[in-house]
C-alpha positions in Angstrom: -15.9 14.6 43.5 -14.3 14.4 40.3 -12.7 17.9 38.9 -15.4 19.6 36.4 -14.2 20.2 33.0 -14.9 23.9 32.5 -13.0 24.5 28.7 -15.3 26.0 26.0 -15.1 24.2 23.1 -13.8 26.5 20.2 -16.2 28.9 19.0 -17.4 27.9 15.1 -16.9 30.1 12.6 -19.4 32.5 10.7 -19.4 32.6 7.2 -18.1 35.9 7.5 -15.1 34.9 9.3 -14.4 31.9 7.0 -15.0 34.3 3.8 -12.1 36.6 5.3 -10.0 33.5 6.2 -10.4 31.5 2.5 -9.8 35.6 0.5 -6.2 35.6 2.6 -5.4 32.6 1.0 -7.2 33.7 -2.2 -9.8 30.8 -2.4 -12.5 32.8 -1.6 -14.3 31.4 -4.8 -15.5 28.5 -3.1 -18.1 30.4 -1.7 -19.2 31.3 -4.6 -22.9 29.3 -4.7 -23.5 30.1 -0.9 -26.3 32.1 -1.7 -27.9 29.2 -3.6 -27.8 26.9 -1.3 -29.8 25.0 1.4 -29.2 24.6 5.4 -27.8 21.3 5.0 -25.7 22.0 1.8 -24.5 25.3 3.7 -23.8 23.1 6.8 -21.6 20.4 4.9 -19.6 23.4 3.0 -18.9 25.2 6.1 -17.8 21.7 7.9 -15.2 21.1 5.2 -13.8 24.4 4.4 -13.8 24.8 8.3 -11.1 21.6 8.3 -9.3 22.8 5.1 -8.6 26.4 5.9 -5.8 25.7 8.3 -3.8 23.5 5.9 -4.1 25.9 3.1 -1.0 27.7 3.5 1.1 24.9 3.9 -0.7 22.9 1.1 0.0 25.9 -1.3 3.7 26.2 -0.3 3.8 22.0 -1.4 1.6 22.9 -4.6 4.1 25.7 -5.6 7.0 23.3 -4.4 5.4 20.3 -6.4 5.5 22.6 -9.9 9.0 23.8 -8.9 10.5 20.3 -8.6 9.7 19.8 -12.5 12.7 22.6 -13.4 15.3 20.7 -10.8 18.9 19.1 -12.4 18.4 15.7 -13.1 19.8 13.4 -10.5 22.8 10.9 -10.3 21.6 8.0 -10.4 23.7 4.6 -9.9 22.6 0.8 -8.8 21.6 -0.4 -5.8 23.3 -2.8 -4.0 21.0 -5.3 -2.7 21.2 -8.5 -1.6 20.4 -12.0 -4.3 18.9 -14.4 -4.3 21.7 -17.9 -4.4 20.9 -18.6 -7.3 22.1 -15.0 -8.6 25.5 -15.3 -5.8 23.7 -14.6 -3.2 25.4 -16.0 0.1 22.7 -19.2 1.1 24.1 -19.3 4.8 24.0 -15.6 5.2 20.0 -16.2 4.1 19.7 -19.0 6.5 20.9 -17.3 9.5 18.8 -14.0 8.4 15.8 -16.4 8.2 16.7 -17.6 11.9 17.0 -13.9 13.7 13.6 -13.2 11.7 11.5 -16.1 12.7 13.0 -15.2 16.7 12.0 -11.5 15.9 8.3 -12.5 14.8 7.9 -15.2 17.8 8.9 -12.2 20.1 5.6 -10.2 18.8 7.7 -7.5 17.2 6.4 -7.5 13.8 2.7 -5.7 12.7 1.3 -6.6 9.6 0.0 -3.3 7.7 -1.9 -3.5 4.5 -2.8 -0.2 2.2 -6.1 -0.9 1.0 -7.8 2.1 0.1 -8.0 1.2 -4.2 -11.4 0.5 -5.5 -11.5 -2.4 -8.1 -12.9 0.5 -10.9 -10.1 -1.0 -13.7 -11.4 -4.4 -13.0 -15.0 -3.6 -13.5 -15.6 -3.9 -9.5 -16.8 -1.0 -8.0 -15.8 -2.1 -4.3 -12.9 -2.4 -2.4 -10.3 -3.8 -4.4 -9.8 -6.3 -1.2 -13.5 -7.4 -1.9 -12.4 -8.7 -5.1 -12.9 -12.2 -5.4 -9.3 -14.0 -6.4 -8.9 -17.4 -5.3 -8.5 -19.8 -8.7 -11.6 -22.1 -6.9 -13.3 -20.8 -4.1 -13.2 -17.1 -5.0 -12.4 -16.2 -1.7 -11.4 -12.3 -1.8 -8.1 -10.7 -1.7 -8.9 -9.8 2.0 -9.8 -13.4 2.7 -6.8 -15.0 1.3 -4.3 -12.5 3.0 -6.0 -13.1 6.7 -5.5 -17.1 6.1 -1.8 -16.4 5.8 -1.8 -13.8 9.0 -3.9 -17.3 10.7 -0.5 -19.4 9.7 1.4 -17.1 10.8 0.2 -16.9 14.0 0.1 -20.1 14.5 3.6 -21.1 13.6 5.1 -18.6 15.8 2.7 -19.0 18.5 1.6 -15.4 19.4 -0.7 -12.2 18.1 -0.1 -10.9 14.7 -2.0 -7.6 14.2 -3.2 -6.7 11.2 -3.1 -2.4 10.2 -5.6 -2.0 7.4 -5.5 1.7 5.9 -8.8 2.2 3.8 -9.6 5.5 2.4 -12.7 7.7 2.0 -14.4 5.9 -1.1 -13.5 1.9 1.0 -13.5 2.6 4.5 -17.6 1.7 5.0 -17.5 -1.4 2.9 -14.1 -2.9 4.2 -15.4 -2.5 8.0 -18.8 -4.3 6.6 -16.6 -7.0 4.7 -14.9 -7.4 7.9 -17.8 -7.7 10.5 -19.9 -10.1 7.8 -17.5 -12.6 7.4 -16.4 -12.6 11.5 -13.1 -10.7 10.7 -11.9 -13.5 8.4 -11.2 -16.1 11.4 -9.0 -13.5 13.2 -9.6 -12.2 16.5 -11.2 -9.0 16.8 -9.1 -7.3 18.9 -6.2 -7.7 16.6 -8.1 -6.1 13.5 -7.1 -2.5 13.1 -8.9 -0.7 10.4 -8.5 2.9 9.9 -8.7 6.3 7.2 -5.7 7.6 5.6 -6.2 11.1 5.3 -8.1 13.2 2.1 -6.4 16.2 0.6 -7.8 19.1 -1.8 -6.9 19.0 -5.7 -5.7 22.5 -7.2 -6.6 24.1 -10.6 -3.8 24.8 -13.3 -4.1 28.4 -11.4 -3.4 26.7 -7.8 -7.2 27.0 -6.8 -9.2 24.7 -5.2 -11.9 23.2 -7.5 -15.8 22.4 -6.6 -16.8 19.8 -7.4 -20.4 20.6 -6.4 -21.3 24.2 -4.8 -21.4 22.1 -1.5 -17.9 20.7 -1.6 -14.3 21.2 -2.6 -12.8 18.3 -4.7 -10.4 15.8 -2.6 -8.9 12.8 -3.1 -6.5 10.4 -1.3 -3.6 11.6 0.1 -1.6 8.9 -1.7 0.2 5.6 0.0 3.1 8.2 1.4 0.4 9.0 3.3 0.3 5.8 4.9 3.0 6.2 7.1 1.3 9.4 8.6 -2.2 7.7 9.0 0.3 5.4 11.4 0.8 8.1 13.8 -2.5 9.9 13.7 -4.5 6.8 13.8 -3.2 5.8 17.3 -2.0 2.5 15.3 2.0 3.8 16.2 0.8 3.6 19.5 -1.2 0.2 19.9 2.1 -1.4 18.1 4.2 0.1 21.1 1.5 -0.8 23.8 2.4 -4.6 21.8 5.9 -4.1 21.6 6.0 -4.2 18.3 9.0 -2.1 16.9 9.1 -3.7 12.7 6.1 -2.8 10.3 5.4 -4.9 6.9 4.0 -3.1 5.0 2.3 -4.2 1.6 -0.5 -3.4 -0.6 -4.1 -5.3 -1.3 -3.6 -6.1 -4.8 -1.1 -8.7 -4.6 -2.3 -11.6 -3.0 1.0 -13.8 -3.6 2.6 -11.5 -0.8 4.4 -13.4 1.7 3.4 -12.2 5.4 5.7 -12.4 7.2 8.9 -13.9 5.2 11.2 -14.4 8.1 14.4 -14.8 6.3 13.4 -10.1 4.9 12.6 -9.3 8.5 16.3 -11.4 9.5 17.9 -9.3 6.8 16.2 -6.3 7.6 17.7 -6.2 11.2 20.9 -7.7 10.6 21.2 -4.4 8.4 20.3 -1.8 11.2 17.9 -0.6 8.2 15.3 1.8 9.5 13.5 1.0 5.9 13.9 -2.1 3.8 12.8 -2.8 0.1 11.4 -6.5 -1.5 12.4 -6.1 -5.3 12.2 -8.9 -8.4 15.1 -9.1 -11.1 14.3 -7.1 -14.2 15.0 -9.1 -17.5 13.0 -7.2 -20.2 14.6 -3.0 -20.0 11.2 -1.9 -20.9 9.7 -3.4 -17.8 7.2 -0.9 -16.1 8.4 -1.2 -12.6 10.3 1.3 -10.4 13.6 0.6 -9.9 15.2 0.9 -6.1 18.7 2.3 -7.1 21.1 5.5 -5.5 20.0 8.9 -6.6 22.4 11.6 -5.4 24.1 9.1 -3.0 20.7 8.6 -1.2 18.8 4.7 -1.7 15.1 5.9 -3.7 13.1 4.3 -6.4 13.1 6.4 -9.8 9.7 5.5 -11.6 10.3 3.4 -14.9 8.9 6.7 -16.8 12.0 8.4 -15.6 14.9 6.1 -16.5 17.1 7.6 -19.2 18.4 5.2 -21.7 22.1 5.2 -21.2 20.6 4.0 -17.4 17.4 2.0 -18.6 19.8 0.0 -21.1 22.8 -0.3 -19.4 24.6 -3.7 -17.9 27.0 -5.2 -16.5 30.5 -7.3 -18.2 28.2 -10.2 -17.3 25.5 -9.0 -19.9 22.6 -8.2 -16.7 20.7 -5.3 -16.9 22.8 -2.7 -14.2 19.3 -1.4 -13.0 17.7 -4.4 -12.2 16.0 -3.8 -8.6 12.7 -3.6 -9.4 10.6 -2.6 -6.8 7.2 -4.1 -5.4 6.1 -2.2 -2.9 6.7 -4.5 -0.2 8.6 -3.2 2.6 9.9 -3.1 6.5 10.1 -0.5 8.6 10.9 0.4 11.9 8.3 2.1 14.1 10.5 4.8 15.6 11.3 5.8 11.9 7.7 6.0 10.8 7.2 8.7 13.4 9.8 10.4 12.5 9.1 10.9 9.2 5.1 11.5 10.4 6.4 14.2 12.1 7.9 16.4 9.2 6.2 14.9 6.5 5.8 18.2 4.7 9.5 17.8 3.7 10.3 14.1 4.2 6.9 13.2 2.0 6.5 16.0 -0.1 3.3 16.2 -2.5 3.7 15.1 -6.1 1.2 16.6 -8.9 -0.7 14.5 -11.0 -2.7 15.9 -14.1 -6.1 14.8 -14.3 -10.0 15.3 -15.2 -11.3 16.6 -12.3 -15.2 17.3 -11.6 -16.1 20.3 -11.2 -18.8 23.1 -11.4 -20.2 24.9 -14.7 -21.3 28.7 -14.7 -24.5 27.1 -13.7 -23.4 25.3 -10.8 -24.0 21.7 -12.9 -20.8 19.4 -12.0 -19.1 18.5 -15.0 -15.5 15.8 -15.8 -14.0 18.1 -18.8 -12.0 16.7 -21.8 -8.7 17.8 -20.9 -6.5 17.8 -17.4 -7.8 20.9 -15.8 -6.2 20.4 -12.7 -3.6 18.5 -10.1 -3.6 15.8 -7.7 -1.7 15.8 -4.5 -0.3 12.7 -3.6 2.7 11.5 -1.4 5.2 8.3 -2.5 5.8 6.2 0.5 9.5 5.5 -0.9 10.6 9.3 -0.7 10.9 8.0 3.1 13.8 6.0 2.0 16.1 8.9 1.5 15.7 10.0 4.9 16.5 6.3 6.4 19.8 5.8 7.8 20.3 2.5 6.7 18.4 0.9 4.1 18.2 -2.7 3.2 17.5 -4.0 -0.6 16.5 -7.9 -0.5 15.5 -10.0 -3.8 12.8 -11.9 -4.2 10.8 -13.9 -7.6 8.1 -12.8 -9.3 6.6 -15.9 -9.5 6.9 -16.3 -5.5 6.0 -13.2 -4.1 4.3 -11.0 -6.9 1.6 -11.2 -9.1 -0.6 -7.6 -8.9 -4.7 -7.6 -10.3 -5.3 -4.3 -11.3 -6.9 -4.8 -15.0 -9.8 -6.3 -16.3 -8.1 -7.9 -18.8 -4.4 -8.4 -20.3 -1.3 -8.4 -17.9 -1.9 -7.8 -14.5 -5.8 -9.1 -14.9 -7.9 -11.5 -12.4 -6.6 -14.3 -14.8 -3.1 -14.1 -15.3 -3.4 -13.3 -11.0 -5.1 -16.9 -10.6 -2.8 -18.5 -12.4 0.3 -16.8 -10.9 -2.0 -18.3 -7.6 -2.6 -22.0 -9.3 0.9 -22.3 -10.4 2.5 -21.4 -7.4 0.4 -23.9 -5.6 1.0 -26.7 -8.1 4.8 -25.8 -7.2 4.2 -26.1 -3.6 2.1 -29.9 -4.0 5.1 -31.3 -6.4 7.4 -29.8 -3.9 6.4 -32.4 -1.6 5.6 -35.1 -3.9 2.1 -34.8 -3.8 0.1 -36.1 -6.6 -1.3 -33.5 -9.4 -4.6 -32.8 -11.2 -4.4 -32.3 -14.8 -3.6 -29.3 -16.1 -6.4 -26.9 -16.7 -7.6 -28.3 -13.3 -7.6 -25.1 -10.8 -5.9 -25.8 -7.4 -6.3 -23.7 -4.6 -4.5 -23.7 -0.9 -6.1 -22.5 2.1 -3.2 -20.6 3.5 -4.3 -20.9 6.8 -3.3 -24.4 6.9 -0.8 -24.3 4.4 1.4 -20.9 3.8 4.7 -22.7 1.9 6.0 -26.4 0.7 7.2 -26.5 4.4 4.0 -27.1 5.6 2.7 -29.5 2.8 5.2 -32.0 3.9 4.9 -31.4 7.3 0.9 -32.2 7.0 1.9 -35.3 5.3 -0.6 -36.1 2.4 -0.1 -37.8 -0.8 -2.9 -37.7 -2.1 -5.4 -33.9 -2.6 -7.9 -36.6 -1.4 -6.4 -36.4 1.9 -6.2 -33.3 2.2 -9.4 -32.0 3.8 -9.8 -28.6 3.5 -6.5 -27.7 2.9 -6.5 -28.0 -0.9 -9.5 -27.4 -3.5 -9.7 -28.2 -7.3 -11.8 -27.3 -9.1 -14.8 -29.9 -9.4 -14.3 -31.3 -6.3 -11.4 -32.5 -3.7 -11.1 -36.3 -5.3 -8.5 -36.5 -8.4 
């Protein structure tokens, strides 16, 4: 007969015992409309508070370490050195030989694909998953559909599985796994579909308390995309990739659909380097361009946030005239699986919590939830570049704009649906002319189904002329015929 299992589950808590527990930590006050409660509102306070209580101490140490951090010296910084594009003096053989050790890494099966998709589309008026958002210039397929019809390529062209790590958060998780199961996971196998919660933390009052938002729940939010990396390990995803063999993460976010997944020629680089963490960046023309810059702080490769760049670095260039701090970062990056645990594992210090002032529900005297006027509390969130300084060696590769970046975030403006589908139509106009195929007017929208096409490699090798012979490959808009 098989062995009994004769453990007692852990005893739940009484009020009593969780009043005690929340007074040593001094955050007793979220007890404070008990009385006035129901069963089930007592039942979902006591759950929560029951999962809080034993991260309180250490979530109070990073609060007070957060605040601290605003007093520290500032840094030296200096530039990166990366590695250009040709057409900046970049070595084009070097790239060509990265590109050949990448595409033999990615047909051994070493390579997961993991996407951080746990935005909502509330700046562009969508109140979904921002991976729900329809993008594509003429079908409107959705962000999520247009990235799975590269990860379909992909596959293809190097002939075995490519999983796919979707992180979703509290406020997406529900409607990606519906968007996912509705539309038959996009055309990908099942099996190789992972998706899966990154974690929630509590926000703190300008007094370092935690803040209800109703009398039946303490305000949390995201833990921030740093906390991808530890959704890895306590997700079980870390250990499907070994079970694979996979040792080489991309990881990227939703809101960029002219990522490439999986550019060979960065995962090539990325091991040539030894790099336990690699960076994508685009060259920064304009000084007052709002992107994070990958560059040295203290001797150690980070990104300082454009907000942080002091003049005599933010204006500063070389005897060639180029701006000194030009590495501007994407958020597209590589990493190796062995490192992602072991920053997972002491992520208190290797992914410390940032505070963020904001307006943060919470209860009146009358127990009435309220958003005030003013920042009346913090944010936790963690960076997924503070891993880089803990990386042994890390590798800086450029990239275009107009190739591999083109974010929707706004409803309107720069970085809006339509400057996105037109980053998308242009690029695909580039890939047709590429290969001497025949254009529509401009004006015209084009689209590419990227599960056929993924590159103006693969327009030549399908070997049309004409977008009338191109079947489902191509789309304009009014029809296939031009």
């Amino acid at each position: 007969m098989p062995a009994q299992n004769t453990s007692t589950p852990p005893r739940e808590l009484t009020v009593e015992e969780l009043r005690a527990r929340l007074d040593g930590h001094g955050q007793a006050h979220v007890l404070a409309y008990w009385d006035d409660l129901d069963g089930s509102g007592r039942d979902r306070l006591m759950s929560q508070l029951a999962r809080l209580e034993p991260q309180l101490a250490s979530l109070a140490n990073a609060y007070r370490a957060a605040l601290d951090s605003g007093a520290a010296v500032d840094p030296r910084i200096e530039p990166a050195v990366a590695i250009a594009l040709p057409e900046h003096g970049g070595d084009a053989d070097r790239a060509l030989e990265a590109r050949k050790i990448g595409e033999k890494v990615l047909e051994d099966g070493r390579v997961g694909v993991f996407l951080v998709a746990g935005g909502q589309g509330t700046r562009l008026g969508f109140p979904h998953p921002k991976g729900c958002f329809p993008i594509g210039p003429v079908s409107e397929r959705s962000l999520f559909e247009v990235q799975a019809q590269k990860i379909r390529r992909l596959a293809r062209r190097t002939g075995c599985a490519v999983p796919w790590y979707i992180l979703t958060s509290d406020a997406t998780d529900a409607e990606t796994r519906e968007a996912f199961a509705s539309h038959d996971w996009f055309g990908l196998p099942r099996e190789d579909v992972h998706i899966f919660q990154q974690d929630m933390v509590p926000a703190f009052d300008l007094e370092g308390r935690l803040i209800l938002e109703t009398p039946d729940r303490v305000f949390e939010n995201p833990n921030g995309h740093g906390g991808a990396l530890t959704a890895l390990e306590s997700s079980g995803a870390l250990d499907d990739m070994d079970r694979r063999g996979i040792d080489t993460i991309f990881y990227y976010q939703v809101d960029n659909p002219l990522v490439q997944i999986v550019d060979p020629a960065y995962v090539g680089f990325h091991i040539q380097s030894g790099a336990e963490m690699s960076c994508k960046v685009v060259r920064k023309i304009d000084p007052m361009e709002k992107v994070g810059v990958v560059a040295q702080i203290d001797g150690r490769v980070g990104i300082v946030e454009y907000t942080e760049l002091r003049d005599e670095e933010r204006y500063a260039r070389d005897d060639d005239g180029q701006l000194l701090f030009w590495t501007g970062s994407i958020a597209i990056h590589l990493l190796s699986t062995d490192f992602v645990r072991r920053v997972a594992s002491d992520a208190y210090r290797l992914l410390p919590f940032h505070l963020s002032a904001k307006q943060i529900p919470t209860v009146d005297a009358a127990g009435v939830s309220r958003k005030p006027a003013e920042p009346n509390g913090y944010k936790l969130e963690r960076f997924v570049f503070d891993a880089l300084a803990e990386a042994r060696d890390v590798c800086v590769v450029e990239t275009t704009a107009r190739d591999e970046f083109a974010a929707v975030k706004n409803a309107e403006g720069s970085e809006s649906a339509g400057t996105c589908r037109a980053a998308l139509d242009a690029q695909y106009r580039r890939w047709l002319a590429e290969a001497g195929v025949a254009l529509p007017d401009e004006g015209v929208a084009v689209e590419i189904n990227h599960a056929f096409i993924d590159g103006p490699e693969d327009v030549r090798a399908a070997g049309f002329q004409t977008l009338a012979d191109a079947g489902e490959a191509v789309r304009i808009a009014g029809g296939r015929d031009q």
